[in-house]
N, C-alpha and C positions, 0 to 999 in steps of 0.2 A: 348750384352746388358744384357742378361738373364744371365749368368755366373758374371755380374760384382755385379748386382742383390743380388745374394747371396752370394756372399764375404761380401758385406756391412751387411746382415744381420746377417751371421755370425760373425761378426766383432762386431754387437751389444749383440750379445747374450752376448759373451765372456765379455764385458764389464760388462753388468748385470752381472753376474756370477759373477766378480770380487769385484762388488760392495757389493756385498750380503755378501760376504766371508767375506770383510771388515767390515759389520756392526754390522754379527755376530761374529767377533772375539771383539768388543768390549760389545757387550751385550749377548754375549753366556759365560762369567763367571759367573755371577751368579748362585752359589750352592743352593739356596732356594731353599723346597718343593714347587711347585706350581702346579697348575692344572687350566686344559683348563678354561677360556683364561685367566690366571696367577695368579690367585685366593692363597694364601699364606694357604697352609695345613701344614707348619711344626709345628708339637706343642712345647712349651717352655719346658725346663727343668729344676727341681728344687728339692731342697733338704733340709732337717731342719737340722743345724749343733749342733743347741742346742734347747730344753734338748735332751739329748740319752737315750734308752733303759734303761743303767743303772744304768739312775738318780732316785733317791727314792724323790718323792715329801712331804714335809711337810706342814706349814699352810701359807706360804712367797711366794710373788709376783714371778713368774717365768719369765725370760727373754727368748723369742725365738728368735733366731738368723734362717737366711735362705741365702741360695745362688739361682740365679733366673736366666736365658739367656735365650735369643731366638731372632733368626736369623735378626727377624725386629727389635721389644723391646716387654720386658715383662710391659702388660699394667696393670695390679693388680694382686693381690694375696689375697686369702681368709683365712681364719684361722678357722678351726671347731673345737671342742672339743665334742670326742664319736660320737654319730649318731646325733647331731643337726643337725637339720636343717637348722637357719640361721649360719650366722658367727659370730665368737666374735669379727672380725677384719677382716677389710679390708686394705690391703697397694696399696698405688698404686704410690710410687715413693720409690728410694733407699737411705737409706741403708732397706735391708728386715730385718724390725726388729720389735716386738711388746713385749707383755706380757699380763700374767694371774694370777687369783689371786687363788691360788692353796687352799686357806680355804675354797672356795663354794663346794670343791670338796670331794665325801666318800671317805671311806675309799674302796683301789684295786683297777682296773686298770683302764688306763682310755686312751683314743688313740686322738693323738694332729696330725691331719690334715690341708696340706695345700694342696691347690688349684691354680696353676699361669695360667694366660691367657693372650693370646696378641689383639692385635686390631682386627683381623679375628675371634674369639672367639673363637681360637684351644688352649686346655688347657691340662695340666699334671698335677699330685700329690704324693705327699709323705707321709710317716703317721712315729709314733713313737707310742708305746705302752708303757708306763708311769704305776709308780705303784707308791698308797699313801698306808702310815703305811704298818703295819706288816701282810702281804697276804700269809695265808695256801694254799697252793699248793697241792692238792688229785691227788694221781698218780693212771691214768686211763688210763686202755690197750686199745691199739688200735685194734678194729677188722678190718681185711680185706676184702675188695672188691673186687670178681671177677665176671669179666660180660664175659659170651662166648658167642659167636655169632656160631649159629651150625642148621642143619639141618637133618630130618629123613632120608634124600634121599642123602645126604653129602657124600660119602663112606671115605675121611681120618676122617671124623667124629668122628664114630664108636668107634676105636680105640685109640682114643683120649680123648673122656669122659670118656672111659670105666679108661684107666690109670689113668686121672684126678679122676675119682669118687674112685677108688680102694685107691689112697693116700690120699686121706684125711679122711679115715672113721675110723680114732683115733681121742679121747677126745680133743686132741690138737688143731684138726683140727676145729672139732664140736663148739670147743668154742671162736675163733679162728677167723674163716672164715665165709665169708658168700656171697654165690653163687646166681648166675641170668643165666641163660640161656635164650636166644632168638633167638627163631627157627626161619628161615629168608626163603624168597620164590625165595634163589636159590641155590643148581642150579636150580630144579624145585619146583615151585609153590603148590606143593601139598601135604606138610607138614603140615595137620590137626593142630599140634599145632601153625606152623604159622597163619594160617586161621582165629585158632578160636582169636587171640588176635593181628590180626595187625595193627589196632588202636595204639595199646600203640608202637608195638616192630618197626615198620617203622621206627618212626620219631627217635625213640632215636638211634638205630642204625648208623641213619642217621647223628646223632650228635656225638656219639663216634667215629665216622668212617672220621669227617671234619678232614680237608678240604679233603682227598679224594674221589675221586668219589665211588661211591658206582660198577661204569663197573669195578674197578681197583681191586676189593676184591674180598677172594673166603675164605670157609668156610674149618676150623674151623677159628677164630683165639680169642683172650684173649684179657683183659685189669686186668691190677692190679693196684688199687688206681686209676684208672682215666690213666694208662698207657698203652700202645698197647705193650703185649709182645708176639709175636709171634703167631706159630700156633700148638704148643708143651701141653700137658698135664704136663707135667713133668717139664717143662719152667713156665707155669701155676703158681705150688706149690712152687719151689724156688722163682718167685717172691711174691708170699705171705709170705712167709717165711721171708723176708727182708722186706716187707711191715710191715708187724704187730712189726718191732722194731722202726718204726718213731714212733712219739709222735702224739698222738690223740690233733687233732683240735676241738674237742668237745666232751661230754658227751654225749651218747641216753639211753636212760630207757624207754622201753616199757611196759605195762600193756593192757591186752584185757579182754573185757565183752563176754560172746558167750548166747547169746537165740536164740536159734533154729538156724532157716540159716542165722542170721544177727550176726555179730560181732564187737562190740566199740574196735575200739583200741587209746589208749589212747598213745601221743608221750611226754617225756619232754627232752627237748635239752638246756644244759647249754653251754655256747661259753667258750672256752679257749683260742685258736686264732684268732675266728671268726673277733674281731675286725681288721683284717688286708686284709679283705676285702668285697668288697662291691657289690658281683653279689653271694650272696649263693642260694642254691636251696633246697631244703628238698623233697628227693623224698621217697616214700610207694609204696611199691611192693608184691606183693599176687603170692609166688611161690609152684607148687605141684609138689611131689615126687612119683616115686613108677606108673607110669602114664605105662601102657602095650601097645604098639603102634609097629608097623612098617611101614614105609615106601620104603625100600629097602635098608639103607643098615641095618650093622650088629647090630644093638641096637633093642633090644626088649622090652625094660624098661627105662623108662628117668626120671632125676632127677632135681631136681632146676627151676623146667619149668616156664617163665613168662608165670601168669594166666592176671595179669590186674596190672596197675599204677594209681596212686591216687597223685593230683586230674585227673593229666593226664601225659603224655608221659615226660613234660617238669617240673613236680613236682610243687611245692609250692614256691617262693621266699620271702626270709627272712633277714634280719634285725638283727644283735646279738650282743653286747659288751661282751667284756671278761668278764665272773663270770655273764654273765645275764642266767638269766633260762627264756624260755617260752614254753608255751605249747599249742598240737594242738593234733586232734582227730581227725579220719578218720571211714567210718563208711562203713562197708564191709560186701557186701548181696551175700553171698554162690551160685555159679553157680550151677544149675541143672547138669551138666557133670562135674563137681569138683569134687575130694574126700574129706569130708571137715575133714578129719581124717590125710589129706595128705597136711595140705598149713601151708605152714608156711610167717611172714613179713617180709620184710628186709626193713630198714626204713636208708636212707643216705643221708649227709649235702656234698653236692658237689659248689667247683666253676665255673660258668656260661663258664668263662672265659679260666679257665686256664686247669679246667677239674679235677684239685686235687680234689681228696678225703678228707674230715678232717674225720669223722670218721664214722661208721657203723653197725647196731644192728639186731637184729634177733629175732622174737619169735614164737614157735609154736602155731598155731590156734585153 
């Protein structure tokens, strides 16, 4: 009885099994993004075919033309011109197509955004950067940005700034570059200069260093532009080196007030590419040189040291069209354990997102 028992049950599983296998060979095709329980996360894709780059705008109605998919249906698309707010158009059936009336617009550049989204309200975007009348172009160097991650008690440390500081201490460099150090609490925790400022150097570490984990890293190592290059002094400079030939994404100009231990410093940022995107950050940084410490290993003297970040570890987020100038001020009260003989700023327009660099400024205190 018992034996015949479980042939028949067996006999059912197998069926179920059979069954299953069948229903999902019919509904296990579906390629859509979905998530638990089937919720449509793929976002649409889309792209402006007309105007391009490099159409030169006059004072006549412009046609934009657009291409648009997504997996379900694209259920509208937005149309922006520069940092508006609302739209100047909305589409929401095909063909993707509208226009603008290009006389309301100055003279220089101007960025024609679209927006598509689908019923789920998972959305994608495009942008063109558009230029009206005759636009002078000011060729501005790009200064470099290097951020090291390092510590007193580091032992390939040592040898490493030491190289890195020794090549850069020509005019080239000086003008050129512009250095962050952030003394980090490992391998051990007892690097005074981490101490005194890990408020700021924590979190952003922690940001240069995503997605990895922060168990997976060991000190020294670089970034140039917003790049992780290695753990080389020397790796360092050649990537600066290459860095400062891209084209600066911005203009910075700095100016500082100093009475007594407080200091004004004054920022103006004109956008050149900024228009191309829309997570920038403006960070201010307060580094000293010349600092006499040891922690074990071989450095006796450090240079570039993050003292403090303004307004904080994650900067300022900012807003810029191409050819816009704005300005901000930060206002900087001299540490008792500073040398205020010894700081200088470094003030940079970075993406949230992508981590690029646009460009980077420096001034002594």
């Amino acid at each position: 009885m018992f034996p015949r028992r479980i042939s028949m049950m067996k006999s059912l599983t197998l069926s179920l099994i059979a069954l299953f296998v069948l229903v999902s060979a019919f509904t296990g095709c579906d390629t859509s993004a979905v998530n638990e329980p089937g919720v449509d996360i793929q976002a649409p894709t889309i792209s402006i075919t007309s105007p391009t780059a490099v159409d030169s705008l006059g004072d006549d109605v412009v046609p934009v033309l657009l291409t648009a998919s997504d997996n379900h249906m694209v259920s509208r698309i937005e149309l922006f011109l520069s940092n508006a707010a609302e739209p100047f158009a909305v589409l929401t059936t095909e063909p993707w197509e509208s226009s603008f009336d290009a006389s309301e617009l100055a003279e220089g550049t101007h960025t024609l955004r679209a927006v598509a989204y689908d019923p789920e309200g998972n959305s994608a975007s495009a942008k063109v950067t558009l230029r009206k009348g005759i636009v002078q172009v000011e060729e501005v160097l790009r200064m470099s940005l290097v951020e090291i991650v390092t510590s007193a008690n580091c032992s390939p440390c040592g040898p490493q700034n030491e190289a890195y500081h020794t090549g850069t201490q020509s005019d080239h460099y000086k003008q050129r570059v512009a250095t962050i150090k952030y003394h980090v609490w490992f391998p051990r925790p007892t690097d005074k200069l981490w101490i005194h400022a890990q408020e700021w150097i924590r979190p952003r570490v922690e940001y240069v260093l995503s997605p990895i984990s922060i168990e997976q890293i060991s000190a020294p190592k670089g970034w140039v532009g917003g790049e992780l290059i290695n753990n080389k002094g020397v790796d360092w400079i050649a990537a600066a080196d290459a860095d400062m030939q891209l084209a600066a994404g911005a203009k910075i100009e700095l100016e500082r007030t100093r009475n007594g231990s407080s200091i004004e410093l004054s920022i103006k940022v004109t956008g050149i590419t900024t228009s191309d995107y829309n997570d920038l950050h403006l960070h201010t940084v307060v580094t000293e040189s010349d600092i006499e410490y040891n922690d074990g290993n071989s450095e006796n003297i450090h240079y570039e040291v993050l003292r403090r970040m303004y307004p904080s570890a994650s900067g300022e987020k900012v807003t810029l069209d191409n050819k816009q100038t704005a300005q901000f001020s930060r206002t900087i009260e001299i540490d008792p354990t500073w040398n205020g003989d010894h700081l200088e700023a470094v003030v940079f327009l970075q993406s949230q997102g992508s981590k690029h660099v646009l460009q980077a400024a420096k001034l002594h205190l």
